[in-house]
N, C-alpha and C positions, 0 to 999 in steps of 0.2 A: 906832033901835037902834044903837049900838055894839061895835063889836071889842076889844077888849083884848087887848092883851100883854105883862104883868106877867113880869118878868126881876128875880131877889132874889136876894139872897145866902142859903143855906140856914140860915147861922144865925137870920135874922128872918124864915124862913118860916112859922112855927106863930105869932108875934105877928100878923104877917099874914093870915092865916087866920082867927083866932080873932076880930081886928078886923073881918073882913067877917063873919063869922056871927054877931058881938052885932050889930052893925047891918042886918043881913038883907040883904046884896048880895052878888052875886058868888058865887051860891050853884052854880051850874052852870057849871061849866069843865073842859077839858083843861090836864092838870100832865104836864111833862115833868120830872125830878130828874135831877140829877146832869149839868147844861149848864154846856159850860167858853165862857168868854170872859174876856172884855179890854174895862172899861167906865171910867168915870171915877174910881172906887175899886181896891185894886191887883187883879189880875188872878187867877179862877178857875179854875185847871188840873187841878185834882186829882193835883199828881204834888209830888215831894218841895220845890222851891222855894215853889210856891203851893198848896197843900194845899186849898184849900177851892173849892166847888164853889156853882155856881147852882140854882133851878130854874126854869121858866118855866111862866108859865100863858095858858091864851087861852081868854077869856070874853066870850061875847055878851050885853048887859044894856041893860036898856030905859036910856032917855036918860036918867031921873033917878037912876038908880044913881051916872051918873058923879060930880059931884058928891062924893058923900059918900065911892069908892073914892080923888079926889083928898086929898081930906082924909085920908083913912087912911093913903096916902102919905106925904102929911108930915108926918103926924106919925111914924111910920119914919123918914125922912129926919133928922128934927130928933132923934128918940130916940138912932138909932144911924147917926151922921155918914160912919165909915167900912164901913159893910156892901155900902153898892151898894144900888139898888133905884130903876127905872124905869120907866115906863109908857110905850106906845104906841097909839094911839085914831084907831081910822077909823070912818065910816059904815060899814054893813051893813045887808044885809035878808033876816029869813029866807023861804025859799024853801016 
């Protein structure tokens, strides 16, 4: 099993989404909206210089989910260049 920690720019969050529920992964997670950072795309503040804002989510998914959330990524990634959007993936096990 896997952790995830999906960090997006809010504008590609509903492509996001939409992409893991036609392909049936990622269906069970916590979403946080409205997370400010500073990632390799320009920065989300939410205040009048940088206006836009992140949300993040973290999902626990059997191992062959990851796979195909990779791929969902980039194609995100390759869609929309400057939006932001990253993954982080550790073991887990639930308890």
């Amino acid at each position: 099993m896997k952790k995830l920690e999906v960090i997006l720019s809010q504008a590609i969050d509903a492509d996001f989404m939409r992409a893991c529920l036609v392909m049936k992964v990622g269906q069970h997670y916590t979403k946080s909206i409205g997370v400010q950072g500073c990632g390799n795309t320009c920065p989300k503040m939410g205040d009048e210089i940088w206006p836009q804002l992140n949300n993040h989510y973290m999902m626990c998914i059997p191992d062959e989910e990851l796979k195909i959330i990779k791929k969902i990524i980039t194609n995100l990634r390759t869609k929309y260049p400057d939006e932001g959007i990253t993954c982080f993936v550790t073991e887990t096990e639930e308890l």
